[in-house]
C-alpha positions, -999 to 999 in steps of 0.1 A, spaced: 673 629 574 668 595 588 691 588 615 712 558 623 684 545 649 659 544 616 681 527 591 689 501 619 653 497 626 645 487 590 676 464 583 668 445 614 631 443 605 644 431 567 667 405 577 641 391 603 613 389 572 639 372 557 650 346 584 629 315 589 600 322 603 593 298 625 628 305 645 634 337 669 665 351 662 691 358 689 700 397 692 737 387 692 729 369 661 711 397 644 742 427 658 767 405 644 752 403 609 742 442 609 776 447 624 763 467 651 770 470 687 742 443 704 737 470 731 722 494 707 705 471 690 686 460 721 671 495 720 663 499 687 645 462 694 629 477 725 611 502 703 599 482 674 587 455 705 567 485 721 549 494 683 539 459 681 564 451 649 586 425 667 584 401 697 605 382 719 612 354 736 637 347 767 654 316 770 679 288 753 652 291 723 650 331 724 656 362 709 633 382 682 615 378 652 586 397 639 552 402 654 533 400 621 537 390 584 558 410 566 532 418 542 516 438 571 542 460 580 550 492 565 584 511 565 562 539 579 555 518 609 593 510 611 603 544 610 573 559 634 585 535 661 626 544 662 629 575 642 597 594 649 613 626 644 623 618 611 582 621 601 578 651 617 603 667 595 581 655 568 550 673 581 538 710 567 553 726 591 584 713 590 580 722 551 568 755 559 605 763 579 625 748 546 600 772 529 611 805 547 649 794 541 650 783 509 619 794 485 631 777 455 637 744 465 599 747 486 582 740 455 596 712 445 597 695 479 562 699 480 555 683 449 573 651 463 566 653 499 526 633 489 551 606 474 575 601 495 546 598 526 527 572 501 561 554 495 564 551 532 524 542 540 526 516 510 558 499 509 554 469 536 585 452 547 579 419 527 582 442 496 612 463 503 626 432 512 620 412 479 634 443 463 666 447 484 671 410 486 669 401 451 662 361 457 690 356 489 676 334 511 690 336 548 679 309 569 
């Protein structure tokens, strides 16, 4: 299951695609409108800033905003930099343990597991985002 750290990751990510882009946005900014605590959300930052998803910037003028176009990012690449272990669960052999404990439900898992790792690979931030946002505009 993805854990609070990975959902975090991506709503951060989503509101940033959406925020102008030309602005960083202040991480007390960005906690209050994910109503989280800005203390986590600094290390949830610190991680997509180390996979190259985000930057920052110190100062009056600071705070985050993301490293690339939106376009370029992929909820894969989200989820690989705060929630690796969420991936690994969908690897074969984390398949092949849900196998051993429940056979029924292995073939069917299987059959979706190629989607679900295309979903993740395909869908880039400025999509999900379009989707989710459905024309808000947060400037």
């Amino acid at each position: 299951m993805l854990a609070e750290s990975g959902i975090y990751a991506i709503r951060a990510c989503e509101f940033l695609a959406l925020y102008n882009k030309e602005d960083f946005c202040t991480t007390r900014n960005l906690s209050r409108e994910l109503e989280l605590s800005n203390e986590y959300l600094v290390k949830i930052l610190q991680k997509l800033k180390k996979a190259g998803i985000i930057r920052s910037q110190k100062g009056a003028t600071g705070g985050v905003q993301l490293n690339r176009d939106a376009q370029e990012i992929t909820l894969f690449q989200i989820i690989e930099a705060s929630n690796p272990s969420f991936l690994e669960s969908l690897s074969a052999t984390g398949i092949k343990e849900l196998k051993q404990k429940h056979e029924m439900l292995y073939h069917q898992i299987d059959q979706h597991l190629d989607n679900v790792q295309n979903f993740l690979h395909t869908t880039t931030l400025k999509t999900f985002t379009e989707y989710r946002s459905d024309g808000i505009n947060i400037i």
